[in-house]
N, C-alpha and C positions, 0 to 999 in steps of 0.2 A: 267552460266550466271545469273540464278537465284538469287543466292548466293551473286553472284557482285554486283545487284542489293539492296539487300537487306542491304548490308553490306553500300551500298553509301548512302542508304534510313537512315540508323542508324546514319549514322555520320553528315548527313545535320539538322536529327530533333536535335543530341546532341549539333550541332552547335547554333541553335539558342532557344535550351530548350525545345520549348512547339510550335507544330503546331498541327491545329484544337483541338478536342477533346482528347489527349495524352500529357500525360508527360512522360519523358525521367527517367527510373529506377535512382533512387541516388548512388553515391558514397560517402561515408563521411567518412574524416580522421579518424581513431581512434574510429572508431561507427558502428556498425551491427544495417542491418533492419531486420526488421519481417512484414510479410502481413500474407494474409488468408493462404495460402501454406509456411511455414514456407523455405522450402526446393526451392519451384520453382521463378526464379530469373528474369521476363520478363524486355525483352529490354523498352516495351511502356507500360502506365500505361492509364487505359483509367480514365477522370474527374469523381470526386469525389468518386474515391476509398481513402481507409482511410490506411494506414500504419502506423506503431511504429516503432521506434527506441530507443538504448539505447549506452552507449558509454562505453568506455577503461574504464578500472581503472585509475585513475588521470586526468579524464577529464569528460565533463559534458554537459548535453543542456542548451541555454540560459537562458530555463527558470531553471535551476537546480531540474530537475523531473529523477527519474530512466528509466521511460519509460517516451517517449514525443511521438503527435499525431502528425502526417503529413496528408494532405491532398491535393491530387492533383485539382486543380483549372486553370481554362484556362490563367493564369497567370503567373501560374507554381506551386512549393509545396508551400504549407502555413503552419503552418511558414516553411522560409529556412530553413533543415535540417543542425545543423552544431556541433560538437563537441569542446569542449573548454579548454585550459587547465586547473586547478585549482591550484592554487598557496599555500601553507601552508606561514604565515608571517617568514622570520628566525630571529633571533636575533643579533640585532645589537649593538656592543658593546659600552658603551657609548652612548645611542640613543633608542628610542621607536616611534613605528608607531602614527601617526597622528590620524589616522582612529581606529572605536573600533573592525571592525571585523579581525580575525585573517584567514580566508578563500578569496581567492581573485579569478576573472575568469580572462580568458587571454583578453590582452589588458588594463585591471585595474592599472593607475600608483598612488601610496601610496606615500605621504609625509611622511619624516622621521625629529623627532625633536631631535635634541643633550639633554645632561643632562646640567646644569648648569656646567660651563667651561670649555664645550666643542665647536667647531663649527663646520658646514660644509666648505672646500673651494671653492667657486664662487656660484653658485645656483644648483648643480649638489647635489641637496638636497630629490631625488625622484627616486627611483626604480620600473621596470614595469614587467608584468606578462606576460613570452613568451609562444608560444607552447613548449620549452623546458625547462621552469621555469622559475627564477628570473632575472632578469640581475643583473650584479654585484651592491652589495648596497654599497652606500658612506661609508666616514668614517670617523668617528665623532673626530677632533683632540685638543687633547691638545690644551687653550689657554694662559696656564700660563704664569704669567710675562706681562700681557698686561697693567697694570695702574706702573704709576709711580706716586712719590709724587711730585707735584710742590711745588714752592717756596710760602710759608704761608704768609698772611695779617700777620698785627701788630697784635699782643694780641689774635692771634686764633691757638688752639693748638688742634693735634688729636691723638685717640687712636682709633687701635694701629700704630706702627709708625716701617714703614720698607721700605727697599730699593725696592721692588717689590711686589706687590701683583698681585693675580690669579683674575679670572673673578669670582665675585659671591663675592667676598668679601667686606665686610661695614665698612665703616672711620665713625667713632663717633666726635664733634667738641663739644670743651671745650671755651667759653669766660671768658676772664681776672675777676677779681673780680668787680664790677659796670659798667658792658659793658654787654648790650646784643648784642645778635644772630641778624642777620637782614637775615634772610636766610634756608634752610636745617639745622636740627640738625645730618642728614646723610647723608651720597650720596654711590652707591652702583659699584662696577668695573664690566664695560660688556668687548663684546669686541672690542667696538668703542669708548671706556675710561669710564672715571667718570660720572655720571648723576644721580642728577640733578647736577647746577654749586655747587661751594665752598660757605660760607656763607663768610661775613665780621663780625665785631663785634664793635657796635658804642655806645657811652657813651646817646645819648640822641636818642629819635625816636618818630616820628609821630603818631598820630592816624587817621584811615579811617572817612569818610563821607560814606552814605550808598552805599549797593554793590550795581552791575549794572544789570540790567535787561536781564535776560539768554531769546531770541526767543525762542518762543515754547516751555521755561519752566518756573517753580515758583520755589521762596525761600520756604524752606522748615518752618521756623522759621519766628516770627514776626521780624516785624522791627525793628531798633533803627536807631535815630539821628546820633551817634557815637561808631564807633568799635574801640577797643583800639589794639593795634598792637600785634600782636597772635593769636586774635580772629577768630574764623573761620563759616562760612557760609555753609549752604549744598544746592543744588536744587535737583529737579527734574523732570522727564519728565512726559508729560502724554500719556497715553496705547498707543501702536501703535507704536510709539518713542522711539531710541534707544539713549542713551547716551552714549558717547563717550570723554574720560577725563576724569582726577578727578572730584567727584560729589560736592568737596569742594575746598572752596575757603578761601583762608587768608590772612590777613590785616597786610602788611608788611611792616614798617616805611611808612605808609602813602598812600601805593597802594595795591590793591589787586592783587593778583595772577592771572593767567589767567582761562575766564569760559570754563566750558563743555562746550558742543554741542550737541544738539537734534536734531538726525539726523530721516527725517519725509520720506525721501523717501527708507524705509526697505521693503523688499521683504518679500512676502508672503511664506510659505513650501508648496513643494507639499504632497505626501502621503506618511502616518508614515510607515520612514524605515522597514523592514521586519527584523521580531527577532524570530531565529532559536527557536523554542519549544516554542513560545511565540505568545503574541495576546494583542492588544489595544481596550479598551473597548469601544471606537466607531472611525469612520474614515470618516469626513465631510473633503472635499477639496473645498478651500486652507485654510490652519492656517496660520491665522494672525502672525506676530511680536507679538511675549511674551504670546503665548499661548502654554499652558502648558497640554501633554496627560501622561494619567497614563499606565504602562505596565504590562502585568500578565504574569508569565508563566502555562505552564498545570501542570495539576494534580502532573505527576509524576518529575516534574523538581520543582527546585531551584532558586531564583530569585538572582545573584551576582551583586550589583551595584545600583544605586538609582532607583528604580521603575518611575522616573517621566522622562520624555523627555520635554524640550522646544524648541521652535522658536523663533531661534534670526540669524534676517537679510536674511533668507532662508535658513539658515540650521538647523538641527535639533543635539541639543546637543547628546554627546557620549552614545551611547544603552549601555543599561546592558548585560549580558549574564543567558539564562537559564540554568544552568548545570543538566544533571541526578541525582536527591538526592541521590540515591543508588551507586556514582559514585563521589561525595564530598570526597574532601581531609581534612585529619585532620590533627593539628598541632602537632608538637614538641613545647616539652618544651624549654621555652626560654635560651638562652645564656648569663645568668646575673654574677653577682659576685655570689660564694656560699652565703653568708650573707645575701642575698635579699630576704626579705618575702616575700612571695607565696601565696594568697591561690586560688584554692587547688592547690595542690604539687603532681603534678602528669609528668609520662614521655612522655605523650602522650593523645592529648586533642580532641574531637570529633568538627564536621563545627559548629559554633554559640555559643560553649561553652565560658564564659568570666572569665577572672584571677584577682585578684586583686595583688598587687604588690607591695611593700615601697622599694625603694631606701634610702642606707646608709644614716646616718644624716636625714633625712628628715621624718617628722609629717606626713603628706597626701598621702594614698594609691591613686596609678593610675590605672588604668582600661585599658584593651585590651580586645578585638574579636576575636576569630577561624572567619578566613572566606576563606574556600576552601583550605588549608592548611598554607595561612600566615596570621599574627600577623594585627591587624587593631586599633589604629596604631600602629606602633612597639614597643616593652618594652624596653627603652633606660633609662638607668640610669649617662650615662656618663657626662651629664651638660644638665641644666633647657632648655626648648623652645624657641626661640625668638617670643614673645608674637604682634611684629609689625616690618614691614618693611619700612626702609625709600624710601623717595616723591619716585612715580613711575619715570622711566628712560623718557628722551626725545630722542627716537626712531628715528635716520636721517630717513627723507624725512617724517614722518609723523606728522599731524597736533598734533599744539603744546600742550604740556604736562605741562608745566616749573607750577611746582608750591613747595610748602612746608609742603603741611602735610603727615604725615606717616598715614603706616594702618596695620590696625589689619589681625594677621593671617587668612588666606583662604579670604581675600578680592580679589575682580578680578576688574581690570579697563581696559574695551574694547581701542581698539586700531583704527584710522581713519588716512588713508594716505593721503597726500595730492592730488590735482589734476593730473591726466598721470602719479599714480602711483598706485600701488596693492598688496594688502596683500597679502604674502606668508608665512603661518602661522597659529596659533589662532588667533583667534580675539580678545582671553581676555587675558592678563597677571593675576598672579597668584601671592599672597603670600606667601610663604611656608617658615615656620623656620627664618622667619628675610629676606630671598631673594625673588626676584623676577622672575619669572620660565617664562619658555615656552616661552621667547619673539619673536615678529615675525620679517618679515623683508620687509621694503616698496621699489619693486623693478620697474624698468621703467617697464609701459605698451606695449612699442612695444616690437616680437614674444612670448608676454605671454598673455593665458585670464581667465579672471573670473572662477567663477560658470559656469556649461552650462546650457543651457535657461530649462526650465520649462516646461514640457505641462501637457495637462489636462489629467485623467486618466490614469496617469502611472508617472513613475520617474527613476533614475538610478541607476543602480544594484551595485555600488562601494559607498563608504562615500565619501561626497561630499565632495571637496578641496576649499580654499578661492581661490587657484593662482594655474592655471598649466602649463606648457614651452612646449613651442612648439612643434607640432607632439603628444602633448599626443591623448587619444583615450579614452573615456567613452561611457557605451552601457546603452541602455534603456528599457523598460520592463513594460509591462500593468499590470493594477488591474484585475483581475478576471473577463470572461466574456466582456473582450473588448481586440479585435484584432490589434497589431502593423503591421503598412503600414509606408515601407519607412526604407530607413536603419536605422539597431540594432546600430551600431558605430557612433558618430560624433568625429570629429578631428578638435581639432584648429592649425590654421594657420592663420598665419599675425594678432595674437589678437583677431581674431572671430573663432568662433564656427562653420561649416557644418552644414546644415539644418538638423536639428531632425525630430525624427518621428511622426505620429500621432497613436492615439489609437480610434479604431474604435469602437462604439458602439456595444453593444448586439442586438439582437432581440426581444422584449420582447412579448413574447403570449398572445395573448386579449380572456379573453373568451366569453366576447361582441360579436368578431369580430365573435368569432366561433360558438357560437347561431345566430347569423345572418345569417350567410352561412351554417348553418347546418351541420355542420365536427363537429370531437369532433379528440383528439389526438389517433394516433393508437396503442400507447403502453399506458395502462390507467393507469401504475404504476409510472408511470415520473411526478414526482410532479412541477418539476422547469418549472419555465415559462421565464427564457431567454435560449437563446441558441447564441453561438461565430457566428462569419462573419464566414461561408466556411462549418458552418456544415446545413445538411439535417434537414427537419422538416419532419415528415410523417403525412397525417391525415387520418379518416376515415369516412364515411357518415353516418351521424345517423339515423336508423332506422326509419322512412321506406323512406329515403329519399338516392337517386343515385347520382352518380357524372354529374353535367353537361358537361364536356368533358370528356380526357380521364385518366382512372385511374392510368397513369404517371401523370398526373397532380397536384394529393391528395400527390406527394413528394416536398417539395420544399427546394429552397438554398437561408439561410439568407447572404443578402451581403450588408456589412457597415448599419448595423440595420436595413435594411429593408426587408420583401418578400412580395409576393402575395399569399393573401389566396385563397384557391381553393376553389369549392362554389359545393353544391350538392341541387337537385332539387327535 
């Protein structure tokens, strides 16, 4: 009867978790606990006993610790014990992850971007992190053959000239002899056709009257009376303001192009992403729009990637990676024509070594980098760089692009959707080699949302996405010394986001408070003066002063940054 009792007794407290002063032993998938008895397994755990846990191979704590601390609180464990899968990125052929880390926890969904003339079919553009791994990743397909030529103005001709062309490829526009261009001297194939339009080509052309006044920005240049047709204009924004569109504008038989936009209401980042073997040399929250933090790694690592992080619009540009230097890959000698000068001429090159190199026919050594075992940038002799890309595309559904000037390699021109729509994507296009890379896609806002909200000391544990599809799931994660209340996951549905969590303050120890009441700490080697919501303080009385109640008293439990100090007489 005993037994029956006991057994009923077990299952009413596992029913509702936590009565009175007990919590109910954990189970956790794929996780073993340890308490003070390594071996002994009790049904009830009485408040503020402290347990560890650690988890399987290929899975992990929220907070990603080998060992993680639980503590039983009359509310139940804190934090919820739980194990997680961990994802490794796979390689997607034709395609590269969005995000810069290559480690992901379960629930984590990763945009995936195709390679220039490739696409995804319908928005099924994002893979997620199961307890049993990946789910299947999209697949980045062929868009060959998507532009055809149309029927040419009078007197305008292009090179080069075929019956199809693939996505990524550039039409050059030649005008008759004493005819100019009124238009693109290129337009480039995606996969929603040609963009920008075709030019015409006209014997006589207008000159501009001064440009128009960009809100919330200045011309870069003085002014003139009169711009003659070609001439081009640049603005710019001031701090804080993100620019969106070409930054230039040009004077095209009589009208200007369309301006940028300075766009004033950009979100602020919360705290700098977390960089495996690495560290930011300070961390003030929130950064601004177009603030820029430097990253280090430790001693024994390698820093892969540009040391600088910025904020733009609340995300935080692509981290670097710390690698083990003792764990650097080096290169192979490059794959040139034999003929191609070398120096040095070797079959195998150490990380940061640099080559110099002359391609056939050609006067000017080129220069590469060892970095981590490939080529920076690669030794290509096969034909010269395209040194500019023609006018950026006008991207459907988002605000308008439509202009005429080309740009110089590695220029980036942010991208702005229209109203009840969202970026699913980067936010900046890219010039690379004469094309224009990475472009995003402006997709209807109903079952998709943003970024997820913001709070204050803490952020989420995945690279944050411009656009996620519905049912995704991102989890959250405090700074050091403050306690997450409220669920780890939000989920968007119908466009909005699940209430996020908060991050609960520290405790921080006064020694004020402690000469006052005459305690001083009981372990005198604990130098740190915060302590988490849910753990113990201990104190003790200082000589020759007693405790005014009782000496349970001199222990106390910081909860959501506060306790009470105990007071000796």
């Amino acid at each position: 009867m005993l037994l029956l009792i006991n057994a009923i007794l077990i299952f009413w407290i596992s029913t509702v978790g936590v009565q009175g002063t007990y919590c109910v032993f954990p189970k956790i998938n794929h996780g073993i606990i340890y308490g003070k008895e390594y071996d002994e397994k009790p049904s009830l755990i009485t408040v503020g006993e402290i347990y560890y846990y650690s988890c399987e191979y290929n899975f992990t704590s929220p907070s990603r610790s080998f060992w993680t601390r639980i503590i039983c609180t009359e509310e139940g464990w804190s934090p919820t014990p739980k194990c997680l899968r961990l994802c490794f990125f796979p390689s997607v052929e034709n395609g590269h992850s969005a995000s810069s880390g290559q480690t992901h926890l379960e629930g984590d969904t990763v945009q995936i971007i195709c390679d220039v003339g490739y696409s995804l079919p319908g928005n099924s553009d994002t893979i997620s992190c199961l307890e049993d791994g990946w789910s299947s990743p999209p697949k980045c397909s062929s868009t060959k053959g998507k532009c055809l030529l149309p029927v040419l103005k009078a007197n305008l001709d292009v090179y080069p000239r075929k019956a199809k062309y693939n996505a990524g490829d550039v039409l050059q526009f030649y005008c008759g002899e004493r005819l100019r261009r009124v238009g693109p001297d290129s337009v480039q194939c995606y996969h929603f056709g040609w963009s920008p339009n075709f030019p015409t080509c006209k014997g006589k052309v207008q000159s501009c009257g001064q440009p128009p006044q960009l809100p919330n920005g200045t011309i870069k240049e003085r002014r003139k009376e009169e711009y003659g047709h070609g001439e081009m204009v640049q603005y710019e924004c001031p701090p804080y303001f993100l620019m969106t569109g070409p930054k230039k504008i040009q004077c095209i038989d009589g009208e200007w192009t369309n301006l940028p936009t300075c766009v004033g209401q950009v979100k602020a980042c919360g705290s700098i992403p977390h960089l495996k073997n690495g560290y930011a040399r300070f961390s003030i929250i929130p950064f601004q729009h177009g603030v820029s933090v430097e990253l280090n790694c430790r001693d024994t690592h390698t820093m892969i990637g540009n040391n600088v992080i910025t904020c733009i619009d609340g995300t935080w540009t692509e981290l670097p990676k710390c690698v083990a230097t003792n764990q650097l890959k080096s290169c192979r000698r490059p794959m040139l024509h034999r003929r191609v000068l070398m120096k040095p001429y070797m079959s195998e090159y150490n990380h940061s070594a640099r080559i110099n190199y002359r391609c056939l026919g050609e006067v000017k050594y080129m220069q590469s980098v060892c970095i981590n075992g490939k080529w920076y940038p690669e030794p290509d002799c096969r034909e010269k760089r395209k040194e500019f890309c023609p006018p950026p595309p006008q991207i459907p559904n988002a605000q308008n692009m439509l202009t005429t000037v080309n740009y110089w390699d590695k220029a980036k021109v942010a991208v702005l959707c229209k109203e009840n729509y969202l970026l699913h994507g980067p936010r900046e296009i890219v010039c690379e080699n004469g094309q224009w890379q990475s472009l995003p896609q402006c997709i209807e806002s109903t079952q998709y949302c943003g970024p997820p909200p913001s709070i204050s000391n803490g952020d989420i544990t995945s690279f944050p996405l411009s656009v996620y599809p519905p049912g995704s799931t991102v989890q959250y994660r405090c700074q050091s010394f403050y306690e997450l209340r409220g669920s780890i996951d939000v989920i968007c549905r119908n466009g909005q986001w699940s209430e996020p969590p908060k991050c609960i303050d520290a405790c921080i120890i006064s020694e004020g408070n402690m000469n006052k009441n005459n305690i001083q700490l009981r372990n005198k080697d604990i130098k740190k003066l915060y302590v988490k919501t849910g753990d113990f303080v201990e104190f003790d009385c200082k000589w020759p002063h007693r405790a005014k109640t009782s000496m349970q008293s001199l222990r106390v439990l910081c909860h959501e940054g506060k306790f009470e100090y105990p007071m000796c007489e």
